[in-house]
C-alpha positions in Angstrom: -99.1 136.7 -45.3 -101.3 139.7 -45.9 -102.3 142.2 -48.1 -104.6 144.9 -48.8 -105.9 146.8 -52.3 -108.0 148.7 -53.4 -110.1 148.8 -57.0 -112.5 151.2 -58.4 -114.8 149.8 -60.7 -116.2 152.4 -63.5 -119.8 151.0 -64.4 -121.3 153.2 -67.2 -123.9 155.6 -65.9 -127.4 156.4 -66.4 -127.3 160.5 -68.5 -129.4 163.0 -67.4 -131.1 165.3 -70.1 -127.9 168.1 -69.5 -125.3 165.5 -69.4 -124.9 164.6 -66.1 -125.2 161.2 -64.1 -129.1 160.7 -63.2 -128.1 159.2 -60.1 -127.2 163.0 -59.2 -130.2 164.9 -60.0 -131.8 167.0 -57.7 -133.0 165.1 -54.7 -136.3 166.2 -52.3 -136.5 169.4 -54.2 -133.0 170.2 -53.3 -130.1 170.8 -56.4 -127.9 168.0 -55.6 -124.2 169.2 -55.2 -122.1 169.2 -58.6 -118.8 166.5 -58.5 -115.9 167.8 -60.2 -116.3 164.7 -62.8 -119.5 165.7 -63.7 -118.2 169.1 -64.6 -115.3 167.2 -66.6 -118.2 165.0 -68.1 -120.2 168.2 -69.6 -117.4 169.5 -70.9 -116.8 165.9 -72.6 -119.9 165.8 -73.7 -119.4 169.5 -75.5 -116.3 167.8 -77.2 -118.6 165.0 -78.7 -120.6 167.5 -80.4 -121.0 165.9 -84.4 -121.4 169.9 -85.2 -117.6 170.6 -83.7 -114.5 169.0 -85.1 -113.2 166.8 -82.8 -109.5 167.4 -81.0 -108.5 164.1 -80.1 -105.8 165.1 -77.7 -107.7 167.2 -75.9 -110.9 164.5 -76.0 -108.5 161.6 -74.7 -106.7 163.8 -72.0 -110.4 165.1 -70.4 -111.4 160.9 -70.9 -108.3 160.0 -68.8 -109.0 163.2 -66.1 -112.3 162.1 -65.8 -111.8 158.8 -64.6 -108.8 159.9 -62.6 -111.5 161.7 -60.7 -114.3 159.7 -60.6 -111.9 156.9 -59.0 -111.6 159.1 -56.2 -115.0 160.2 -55.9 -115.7 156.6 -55.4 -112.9 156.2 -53.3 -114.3 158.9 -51.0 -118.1 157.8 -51.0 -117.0 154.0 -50.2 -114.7 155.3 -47.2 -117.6 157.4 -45.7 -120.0 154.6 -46.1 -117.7 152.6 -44.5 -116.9 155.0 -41.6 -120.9 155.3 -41.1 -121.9 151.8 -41.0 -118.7 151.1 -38.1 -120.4 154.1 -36.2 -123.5 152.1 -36.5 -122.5 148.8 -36.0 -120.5 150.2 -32.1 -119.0 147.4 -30.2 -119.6 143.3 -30.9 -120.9 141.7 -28.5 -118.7 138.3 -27.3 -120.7 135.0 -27.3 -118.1 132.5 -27.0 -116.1 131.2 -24.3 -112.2 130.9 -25.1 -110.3 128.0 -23.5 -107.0 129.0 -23.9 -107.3 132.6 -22.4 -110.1 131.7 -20.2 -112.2 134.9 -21.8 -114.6 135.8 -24.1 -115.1 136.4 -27.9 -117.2 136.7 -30.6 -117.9 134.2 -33.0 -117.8 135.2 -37.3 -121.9 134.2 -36.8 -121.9 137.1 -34.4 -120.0 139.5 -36.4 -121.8 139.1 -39.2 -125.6 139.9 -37.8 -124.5 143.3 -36.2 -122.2 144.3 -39.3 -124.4 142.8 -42.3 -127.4 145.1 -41.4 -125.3 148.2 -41.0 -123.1 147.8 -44.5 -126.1 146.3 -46.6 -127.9 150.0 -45.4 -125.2 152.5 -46.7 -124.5 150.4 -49.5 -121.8 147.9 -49.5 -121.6 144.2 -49.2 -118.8 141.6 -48.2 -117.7 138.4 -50.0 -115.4 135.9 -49.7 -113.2 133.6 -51.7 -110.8 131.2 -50.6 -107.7 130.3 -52.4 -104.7 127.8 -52.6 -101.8 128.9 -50.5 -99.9 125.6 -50.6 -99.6 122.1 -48.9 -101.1 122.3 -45.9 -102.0 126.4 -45.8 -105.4 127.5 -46.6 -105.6 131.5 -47.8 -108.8 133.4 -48.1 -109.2 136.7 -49.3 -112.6 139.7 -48.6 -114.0 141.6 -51.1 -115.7 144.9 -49.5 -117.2 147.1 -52.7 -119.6 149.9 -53.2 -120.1 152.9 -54.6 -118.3 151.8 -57.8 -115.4 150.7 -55.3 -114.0 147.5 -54.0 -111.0 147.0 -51.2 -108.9 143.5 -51.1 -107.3 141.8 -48.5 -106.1 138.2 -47.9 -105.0 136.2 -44.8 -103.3 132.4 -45.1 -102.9 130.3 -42.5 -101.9 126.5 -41.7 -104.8 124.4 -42.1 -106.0 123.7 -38.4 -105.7 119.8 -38.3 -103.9 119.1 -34.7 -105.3 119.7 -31.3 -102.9 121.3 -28.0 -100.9 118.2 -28.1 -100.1 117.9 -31.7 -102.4 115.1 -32.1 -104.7 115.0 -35.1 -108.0 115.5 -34.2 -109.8 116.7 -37.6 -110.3 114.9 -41.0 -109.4 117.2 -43.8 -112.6 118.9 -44.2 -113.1 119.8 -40.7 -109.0 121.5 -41.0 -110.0 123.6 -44.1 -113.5 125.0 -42.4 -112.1 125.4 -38.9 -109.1 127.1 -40.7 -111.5 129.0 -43.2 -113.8 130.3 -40.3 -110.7 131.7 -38.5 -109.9 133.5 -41.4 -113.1 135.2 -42.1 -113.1 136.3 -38.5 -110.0 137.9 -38.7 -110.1 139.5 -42.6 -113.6 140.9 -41.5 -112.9 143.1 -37.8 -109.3 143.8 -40.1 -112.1 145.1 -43.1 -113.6 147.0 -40.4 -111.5 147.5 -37.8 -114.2 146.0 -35.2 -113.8 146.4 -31.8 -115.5 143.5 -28.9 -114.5 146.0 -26.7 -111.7 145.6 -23.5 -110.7 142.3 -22.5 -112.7 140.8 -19.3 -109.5 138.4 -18.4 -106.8 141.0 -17.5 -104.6 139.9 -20.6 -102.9 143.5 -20.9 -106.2 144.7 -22.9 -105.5 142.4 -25.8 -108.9 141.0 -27.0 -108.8 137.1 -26.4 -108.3 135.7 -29.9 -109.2 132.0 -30.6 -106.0 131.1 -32.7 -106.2 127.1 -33.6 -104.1 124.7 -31.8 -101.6 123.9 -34.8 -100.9 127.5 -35.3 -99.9 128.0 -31.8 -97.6 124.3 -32.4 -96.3 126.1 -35.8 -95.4 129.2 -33.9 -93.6 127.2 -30.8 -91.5 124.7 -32.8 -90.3 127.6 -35.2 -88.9 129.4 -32.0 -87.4 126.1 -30.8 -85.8 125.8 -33.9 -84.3 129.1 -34.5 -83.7 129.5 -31.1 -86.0 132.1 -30.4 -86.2 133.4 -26.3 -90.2 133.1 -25.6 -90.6 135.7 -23.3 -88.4 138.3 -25.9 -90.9 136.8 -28.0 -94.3 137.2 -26.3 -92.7 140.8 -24.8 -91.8 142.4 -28.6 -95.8 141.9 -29.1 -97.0 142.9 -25.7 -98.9 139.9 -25.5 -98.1 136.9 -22.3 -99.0 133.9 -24.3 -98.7 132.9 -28.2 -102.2 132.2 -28.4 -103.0 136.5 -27.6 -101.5 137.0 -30.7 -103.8 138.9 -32.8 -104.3 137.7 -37.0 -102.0 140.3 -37.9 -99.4 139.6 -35.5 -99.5 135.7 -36.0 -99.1 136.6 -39.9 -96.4 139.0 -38.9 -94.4 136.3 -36.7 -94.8 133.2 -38.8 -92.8 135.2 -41.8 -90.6 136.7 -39.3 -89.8 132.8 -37.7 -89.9 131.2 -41.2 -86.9 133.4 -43.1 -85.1 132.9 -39.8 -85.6 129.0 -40.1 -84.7 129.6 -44.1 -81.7 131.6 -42.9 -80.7 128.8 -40.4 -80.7 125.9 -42.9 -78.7 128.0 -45.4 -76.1 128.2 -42.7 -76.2 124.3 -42.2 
């Protein structure tokens, strides 16, 4: 499962003299330009006057507006900065050799030195914070904020504890950080919408994806047990094998598989 939100966080700000945020005064000798809840702030400011009785409908309603627009403000500088720092951060370069496509990728180590540099300069940073997602699942969520602004999105997965075979060939911590690294690959190019460039192993331009081995098990028996044709499978995705799936794909099938399996044994 997946899912994406956004928050805008409303720290209080720093007044100018003439009621206005100091973070906007006049920068390099140059008036800085005026936001439409800085405008809505003076005339707040006007309504706080101890010399003018208060209308507290009209105080509450400009309170409400103002915050209204300042979310979107914030909304807006966060989305530029974001836009700006992909410019900047171009194409990731692949350092890793996949075995099941026989192509190339790039690690979350890899990601993470072009696009750290790039955000960190126009102001935003990335977290992370896993979460339980049930026996046997692992689910991690990435916090991207800035600019009084902060975007959510989670990925869960089963842990990766089985090689090709189905044979186990992690202990349990190994599953949860193999799992866990897979995750914060996928949730940060989603974040970011990276781009390694085209494919260099002919696999229909998909990027080669490095999907664990009991994912790709999970996804098999699931379409053996509903009955699921492979190839009408693979072909709905434009993809030849299961391991090309991309995150959001595999996240896509796996619900689409499971409420066919839940289906299945109702009918039983």
């Amino acid at each position: 499962m997946s899912m994406t939100e956004t928050v805008t966080t409303n720290a209080p700000e720093i007044m100018s003299q003439g009621g206005l945020p100091a973070a906007h005064a006049a920068d390099a000798g140059l008036p800085a330009p005026v936001k439409q809840s800085d405008m809505i702030w003076s005339q707040i400011a006007r309504l706080s006057d101890p010399s003018v009785p208060v209308d507290m409908d009209r105080f509450e309603r400009f309170m409400t507006l103002h915050k209204e627009v300042q979310a979107k403000e914030a909304e807006t500088a966060f989305d530029a900065a974001k836009s700006a720092a992909r410019a900047e951060v171009g194409v990731i370069l692949k350092n890793q050799d996949n075995a099941h496509t026989k192509s190339k990728y790039a690690d979350i180590d890899q990601i993470l030195a072009q696009l750290v540099p790039a955000i960190s300069k126009h102001g935003l940073n990335v977290s992370f914070q896993p979460w339980d997602a049930g026996e046997g699942w692992q689910g991690l969520s990435i916090y991207v904020s800035g600019h009084g602004h902060k975007e959510v999105s989670q990925l869960k997965m089963p842990l990766d504890g089985t090689g090709a075979k189905g044979n186990s060939n992690k202990n349990g911590a190994q599953a949860v950080m193999s799992t866990l690294t897979y995750l914060q690959r996928a949730l940060v190019r989603m974040a970011f919408n990276l781009s390694t460039g085209s494919d260099d192993d002919g696999n229909y331009g998909q990027e080669a994806q490095v999907m664990p081995d009991n994912m790709v098990n999970y996804i098999t028996e699931m379409l053996i047990d509903t009955g699921t044709r492979l190839q009408a499978f693979l072909g709905s995705y434009q993809v030849e094998t299961i391991p090309q799936l991309s995150p959001q794909q595999a996240d896509e099938a796996i619900a689409f598989l499971e409420k066919k399996v839940a289906q299945k044994g109702g009918e039983a």
